[in-house]
C-alpha positions in Angstrom: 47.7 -87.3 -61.7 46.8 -86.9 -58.3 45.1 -89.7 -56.3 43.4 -89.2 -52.8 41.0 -91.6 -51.1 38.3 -88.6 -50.9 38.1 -85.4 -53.2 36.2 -82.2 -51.8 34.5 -79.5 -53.9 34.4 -76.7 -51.5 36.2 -75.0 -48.9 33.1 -73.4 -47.2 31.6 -74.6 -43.8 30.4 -78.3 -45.3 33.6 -78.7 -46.9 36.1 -77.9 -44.3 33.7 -80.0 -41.5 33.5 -82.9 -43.9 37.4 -83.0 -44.3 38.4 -82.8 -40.7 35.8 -85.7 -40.1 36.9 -87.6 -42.6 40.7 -87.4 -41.4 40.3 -87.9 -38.1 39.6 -91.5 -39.4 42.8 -91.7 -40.8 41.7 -91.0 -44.8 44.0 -89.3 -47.0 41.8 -85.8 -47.6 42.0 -83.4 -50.7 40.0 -80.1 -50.7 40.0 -77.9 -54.0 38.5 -74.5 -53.8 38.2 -72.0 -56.9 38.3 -68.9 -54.3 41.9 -68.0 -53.1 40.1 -67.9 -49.6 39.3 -71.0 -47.6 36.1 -70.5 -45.1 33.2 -69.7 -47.9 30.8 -67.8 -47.0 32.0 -67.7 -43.0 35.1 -65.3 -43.6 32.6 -62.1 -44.3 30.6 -62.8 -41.5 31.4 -60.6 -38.6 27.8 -61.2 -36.7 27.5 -63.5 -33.8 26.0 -67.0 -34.5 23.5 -68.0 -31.9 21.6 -71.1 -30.4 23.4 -73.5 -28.4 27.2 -73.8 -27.4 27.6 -76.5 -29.3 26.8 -74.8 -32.6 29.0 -71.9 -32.1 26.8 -69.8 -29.9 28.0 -65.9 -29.3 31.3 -66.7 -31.7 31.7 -64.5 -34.5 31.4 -66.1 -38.4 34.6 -65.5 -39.4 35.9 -66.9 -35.7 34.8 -70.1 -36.4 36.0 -70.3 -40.2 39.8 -69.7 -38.3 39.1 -72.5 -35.9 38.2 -75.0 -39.1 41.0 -73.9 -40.7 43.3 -74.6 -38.0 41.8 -78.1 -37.2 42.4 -79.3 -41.0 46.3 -77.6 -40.8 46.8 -79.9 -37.6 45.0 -83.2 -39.4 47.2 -82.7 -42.9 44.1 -82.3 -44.8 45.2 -80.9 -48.3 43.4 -77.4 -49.4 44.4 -76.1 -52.5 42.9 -72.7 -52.6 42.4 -70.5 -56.5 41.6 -74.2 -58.5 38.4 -74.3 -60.3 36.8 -77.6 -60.5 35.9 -77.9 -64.0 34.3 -81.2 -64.3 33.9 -84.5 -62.7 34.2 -87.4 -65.0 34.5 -91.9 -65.3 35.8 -93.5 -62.0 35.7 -90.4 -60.3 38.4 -88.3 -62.0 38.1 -84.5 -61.5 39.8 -81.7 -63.4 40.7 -78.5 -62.3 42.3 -75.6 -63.7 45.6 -74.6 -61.5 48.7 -72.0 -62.1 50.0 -74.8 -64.5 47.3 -75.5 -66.7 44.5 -78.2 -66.1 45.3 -80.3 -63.7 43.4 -84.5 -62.4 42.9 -86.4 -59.3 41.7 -89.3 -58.7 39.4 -90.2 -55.6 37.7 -93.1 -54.2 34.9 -90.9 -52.4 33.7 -87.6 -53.8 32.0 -85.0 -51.1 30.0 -82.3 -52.8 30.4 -79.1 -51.1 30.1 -76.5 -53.5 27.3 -74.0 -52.0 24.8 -72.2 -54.0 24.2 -69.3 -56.1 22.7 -65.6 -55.0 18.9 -65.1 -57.1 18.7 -61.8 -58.6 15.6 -59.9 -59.7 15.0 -58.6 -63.8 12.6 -55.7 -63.6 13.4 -52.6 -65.4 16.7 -50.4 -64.7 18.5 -54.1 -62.8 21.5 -53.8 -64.9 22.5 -50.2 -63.3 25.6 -50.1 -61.6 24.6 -49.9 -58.1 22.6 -53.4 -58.3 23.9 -56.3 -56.8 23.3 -58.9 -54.6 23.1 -58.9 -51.0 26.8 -61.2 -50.4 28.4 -59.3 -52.8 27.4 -56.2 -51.1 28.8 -57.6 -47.5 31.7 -58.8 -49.7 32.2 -55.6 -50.2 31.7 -54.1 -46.5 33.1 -56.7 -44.5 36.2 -58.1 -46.2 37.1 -55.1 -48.5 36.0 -52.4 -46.3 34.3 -50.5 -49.2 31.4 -49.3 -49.0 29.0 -50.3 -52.1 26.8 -46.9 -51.5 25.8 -44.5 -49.2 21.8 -45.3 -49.3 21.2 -48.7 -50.1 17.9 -50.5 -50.5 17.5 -54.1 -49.4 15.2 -56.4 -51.4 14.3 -59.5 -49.3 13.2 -59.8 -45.4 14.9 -63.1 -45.4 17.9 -63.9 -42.5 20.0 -62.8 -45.4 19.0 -59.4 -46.4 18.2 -58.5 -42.3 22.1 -59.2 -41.5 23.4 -57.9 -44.4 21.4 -54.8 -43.9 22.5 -54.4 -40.3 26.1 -54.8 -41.1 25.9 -51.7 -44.2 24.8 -49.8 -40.8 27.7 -51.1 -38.8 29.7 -49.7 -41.8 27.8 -46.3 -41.7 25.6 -46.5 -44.4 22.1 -45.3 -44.7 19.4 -48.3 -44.8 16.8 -46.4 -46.7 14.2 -49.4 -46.3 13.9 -53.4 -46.3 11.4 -54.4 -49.0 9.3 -57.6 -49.2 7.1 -59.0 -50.9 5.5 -61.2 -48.6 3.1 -59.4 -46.1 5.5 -60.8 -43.2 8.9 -60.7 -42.4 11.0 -63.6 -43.5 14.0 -64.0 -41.3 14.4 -64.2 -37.7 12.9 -61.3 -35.1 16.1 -61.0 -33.5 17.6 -59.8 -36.6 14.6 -57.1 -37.6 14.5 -55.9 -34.5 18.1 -54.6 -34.8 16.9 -53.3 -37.7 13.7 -51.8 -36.2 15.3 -50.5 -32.9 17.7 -48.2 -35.8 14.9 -46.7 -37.6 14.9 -48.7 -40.6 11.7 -48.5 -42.3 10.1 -52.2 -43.7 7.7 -52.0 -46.6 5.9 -55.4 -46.6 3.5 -56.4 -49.1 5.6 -54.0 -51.2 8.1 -54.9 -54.2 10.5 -53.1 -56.6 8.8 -51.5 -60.0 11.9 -50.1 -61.2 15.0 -48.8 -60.3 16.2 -45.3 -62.4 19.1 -43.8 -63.1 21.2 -42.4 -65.8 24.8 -43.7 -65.5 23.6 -45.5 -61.7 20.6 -46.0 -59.2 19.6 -42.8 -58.4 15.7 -43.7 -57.5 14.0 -46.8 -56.9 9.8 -46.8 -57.2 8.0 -48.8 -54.6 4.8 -50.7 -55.4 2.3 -52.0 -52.8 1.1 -55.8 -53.7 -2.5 -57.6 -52.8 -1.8 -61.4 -53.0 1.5 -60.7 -54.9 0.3 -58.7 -57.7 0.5 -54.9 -58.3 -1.7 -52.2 -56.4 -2.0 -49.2 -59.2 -2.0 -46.1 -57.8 0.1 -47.1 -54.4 4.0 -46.6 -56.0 6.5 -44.3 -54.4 9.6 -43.2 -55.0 12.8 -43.8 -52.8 16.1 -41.7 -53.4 18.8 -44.7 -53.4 22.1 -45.0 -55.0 22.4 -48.8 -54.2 19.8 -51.8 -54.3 20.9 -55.1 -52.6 18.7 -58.0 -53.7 18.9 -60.4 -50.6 16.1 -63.0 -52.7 17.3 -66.2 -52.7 19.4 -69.1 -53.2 20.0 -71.8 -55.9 21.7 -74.9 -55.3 25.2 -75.3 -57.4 24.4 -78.8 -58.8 26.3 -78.7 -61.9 29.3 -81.3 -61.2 26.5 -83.3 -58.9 25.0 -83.7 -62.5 28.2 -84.6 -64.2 28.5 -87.2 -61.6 25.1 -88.9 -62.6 23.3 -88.3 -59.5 19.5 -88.1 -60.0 17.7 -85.1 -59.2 14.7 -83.7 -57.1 13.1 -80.4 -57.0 12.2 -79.1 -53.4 11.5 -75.4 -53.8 11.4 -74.7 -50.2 15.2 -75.8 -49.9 16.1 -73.9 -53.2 14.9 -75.7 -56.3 16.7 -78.8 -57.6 19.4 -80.7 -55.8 20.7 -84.3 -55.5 18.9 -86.8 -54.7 20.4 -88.3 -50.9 19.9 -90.9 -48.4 20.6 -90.2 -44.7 24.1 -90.5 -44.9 24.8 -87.4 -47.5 25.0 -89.9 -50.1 23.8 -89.4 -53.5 22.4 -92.2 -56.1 26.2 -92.5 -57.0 27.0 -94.2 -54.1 31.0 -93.0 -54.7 29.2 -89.2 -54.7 28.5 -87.3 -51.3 26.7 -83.6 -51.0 26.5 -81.3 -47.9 25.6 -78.0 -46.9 23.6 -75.9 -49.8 23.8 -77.9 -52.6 21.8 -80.8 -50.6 19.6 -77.7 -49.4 19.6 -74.1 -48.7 19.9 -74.0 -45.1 22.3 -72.2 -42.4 26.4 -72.7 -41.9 25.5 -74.3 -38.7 23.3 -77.0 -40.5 25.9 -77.5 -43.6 28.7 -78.2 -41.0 26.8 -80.9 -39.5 26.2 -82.2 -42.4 29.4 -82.1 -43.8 30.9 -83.8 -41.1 27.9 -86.4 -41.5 29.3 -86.8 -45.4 33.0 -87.1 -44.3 32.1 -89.8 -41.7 30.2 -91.8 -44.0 32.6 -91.5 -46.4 35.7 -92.9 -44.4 32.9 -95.3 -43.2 32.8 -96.5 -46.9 36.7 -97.0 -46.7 37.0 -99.1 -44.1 38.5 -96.1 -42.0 35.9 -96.9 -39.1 33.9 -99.7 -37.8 29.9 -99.6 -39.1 29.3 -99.6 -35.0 31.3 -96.7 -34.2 30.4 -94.7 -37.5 26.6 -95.0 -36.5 27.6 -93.6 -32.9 28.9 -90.7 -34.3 26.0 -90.1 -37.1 23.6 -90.7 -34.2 25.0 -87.9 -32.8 25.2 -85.7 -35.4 21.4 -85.9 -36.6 20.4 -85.7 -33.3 22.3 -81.8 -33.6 20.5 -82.0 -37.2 17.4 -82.1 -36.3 17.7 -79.4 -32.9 19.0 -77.1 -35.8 15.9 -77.7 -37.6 13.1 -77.2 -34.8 10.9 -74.7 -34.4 8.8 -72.7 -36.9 11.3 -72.1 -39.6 13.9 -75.4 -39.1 10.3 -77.7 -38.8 10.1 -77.1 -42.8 13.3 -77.5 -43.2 13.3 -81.0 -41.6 10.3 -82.2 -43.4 11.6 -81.3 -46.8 14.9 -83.0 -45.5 12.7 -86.3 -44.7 10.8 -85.9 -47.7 14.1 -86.3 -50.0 15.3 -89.1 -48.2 12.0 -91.1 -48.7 12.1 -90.2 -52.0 15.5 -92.1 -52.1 14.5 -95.2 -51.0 11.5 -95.1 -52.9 13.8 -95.0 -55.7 13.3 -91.8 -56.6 10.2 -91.4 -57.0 8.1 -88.4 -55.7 
């Protein structure tokens, strides 16, 4: 059995961040991963992050997943990549499956970093090949170099689906439209106006009533909507061979619940996720959460707060004084909350407050 003073479930953005924070304390870091790719989500994203300099401003996704990965190679921090994390159980023991069957370790400090699931949509003809969602789609384009289709229709207005979309036209596919359902765009102008500025036609107010095909998507028929509900008489037809469904994310809080931690539902960060203080920590005080599983959010917000969760968790350990740990925490939410301002991020931080009242309220809502 393995034994490490703090255990991470994820090698995305939150994970990597919280390991080099925690081991440039000195703690003895183990990060399990059940992709055979470190990065996450970071390593298919070829756009340019913006904002501040701090934050990675005019650096390409996968850019700054290679700079993590170099920082935890130089601090010893121990990735093994391919291992699923199948459970977390009694003074903090976690299994995981590797080459030579299932596998323990044993950690002082757990850090939770383990992302969040793609929503999908069931109306009639969603099982047809040609369906998917919109990362598996830029899975697909980005790191594979396939394309998924040659006219592809995006469900979802969000930051998500107006990337995604712009990168299938990087790749030379046709961007038939960008359907939402909402009668405004979701994500952020700079992205639809790439979009717009290409000829891509948005249908807002508009929604999926079925896709059709024999052995694939071959057509997709369009609905208007009034106040979300179906205008009869207002459907039309699309010719597609691909639909990308760019609606959403869930938090992965399954081993967060085999941990104990309590729960709270928050639909505008994603549904349910563990309850948490200001520290990243959970009501198991050995158990730790950042980036989407404490709240769907962006990769610049779940580094922050991974490195928030690996500080407090060396904190815990003795690995740093309580005066210079709050230095450093000070620091990071001060990033936090410049993330979160402005019309979209202002929701964000709200909902973030609202979880930690709930907290020290003792849960209660």
């Amino acid at each position: 059995m393995k034994e490490t003073d703090i255990l991470i479930v994820g090698a995305g953005p939150a994970g990597l961040s919280a390991g080099i924070a925690a081991a440039k304390h000195g703690a003895k870091v183990l990060v399990i991963d059940e992709n055979r790719k470190p990065g996450g989500q970071l390593f298919k994203q070829i756009h340019k992050f913006f904002g501040s300099r701090e934050h990675n401003a005019g650096v390409r996704g996968f850019r700054i997943g290679e700079k993590l990965l170099e920082e935890t190679e130089a601090l010893q921090v121990e990735v093994l990549l391919g291992y699923p994390v199948y459970g977390i159980f009694e003074d903090n023991l976690a299994l995981y499956g590797s080459a030579n069957g299932v596998q323990s370790v044993k950690a002082k400090k757990l850090i939770l970093a383990t992302g969040a699931n793609e929503n999908n949509l069931c109306i009639q003809g969603s099982t047809l090949p040609g369906v998917m969602t919109a990362g598996a789609a830029q899975t697909m384009v980005n790191l594979h170099h396939v394309q998924p289709g040659s006219r592809v229709v995006m469900v979802g207005s969000g930051n998500v689906g107006l990337i995604v979309s712009y990168q299938m036209l990087q790749a030379g596919i046709d961007v038939v439209a960008v359907v939402e359902a909402a009668p405004s765009i979701g994500g952020y102008g700079v992205h639809a106006n790439k979009l717009r500025r290409a000829g891509v036609p948005f249908y807002l107010s508009h929604t999926i009533n079925r896709i059709m095909g024999e052995d694939g998507v071959q057509q997709v028929e369009l609905v208007e909507l009034d106040h979300f509900k179906p205008v009869p008489g207002t459907e039309m037809i699309l010719d597609a061979d691909t639909v990308c469904m760019a609606v959403g994310l869930t938090p992965m809080v399954e081993l967060a619940r085999m941990a104990g931690c309590q729960m709270v539902e928050i639909p505008s960060l994603g549904g349910v996720l563990p309850l948490h203080d200001e520290d990243m920590c959970t009501t198991n005080p050995d158990v730790y959460i950042a980036g989407d599983i404490s709240g769907v959010e962006e990769a610049s917000t779940a580094m922050e707060e991974g490195r928030l969760a690996g500080i407090a968790a060396a904190e815990a350990l003795g690995y740093l004084s309580t005066e210079c740990a709050a230095q450093e925490k000070d620091a990071i939410r001060a990033r936090l909350n410049t993330l979160r301002s402005g019309d979209f991020g202002q929701k964000r931080a709200d909902a973030k407050e609202q979880i930690v009242n709930y907290f020290h309220q003792g849960g209660k809502q």
